[in-house]
C-alpha positions, 0 to 999 in steps of 0.5 A: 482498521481497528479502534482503541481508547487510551484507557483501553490500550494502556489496560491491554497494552499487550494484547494491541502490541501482538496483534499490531505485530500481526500487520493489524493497523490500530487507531488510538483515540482520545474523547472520540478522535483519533490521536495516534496510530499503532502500525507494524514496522517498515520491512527493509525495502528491497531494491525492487517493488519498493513503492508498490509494497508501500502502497500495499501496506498502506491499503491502497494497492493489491498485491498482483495476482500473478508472478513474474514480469509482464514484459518478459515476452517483450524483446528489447525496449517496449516502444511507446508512440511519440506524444505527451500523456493525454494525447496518447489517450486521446489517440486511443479513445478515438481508434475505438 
């Protein structure tokens, strides 16, 4: 993420707003700290994929490398053993 002082953005006001327009996210500072963020504008969410898009934008995910439902070749409900999350874990350390 790019930095900017306040004098700075004011004098190029223009020049941050295209690049932020661009996706770029900009950091405005005041004496060294920072202040303010410029960031582009939330894309209206669809029904599908709206967390994973946000944890996209944000810069902590990766997009998928490939398309398509991983599950598609599945039929019906995947199924899951009975138990809470760190004993399935668990059982899956321990078959290794």
């Amino acid at each position: 993420m790019a930095a900017v002082g306040i004098r700075a953005l004011k004098n190029n006001l223009s020049r941050y707003v295209r690049r932020v327009e661009r996706g770029e996210r900009i950091s405005v500072t005041a004496h060294g700290r920072v202040v303010a963020e410029l960031v582009p504008p939330k894309k209206k969410r669809s029904l599908r994929g709206t967390r994973l898009d946000e944890l996209i934008a944000r810069g902590i995910a990766r997009p998928p490398l490939e398309k398509g439902d991983p599950f598609e070749h599945v039929n019906g409900p995947a199924l899951v053993p009975p138990g809470t999350v760190a004993w399935l874990i668990e059982t899956d350390r321990d078959e290794r």
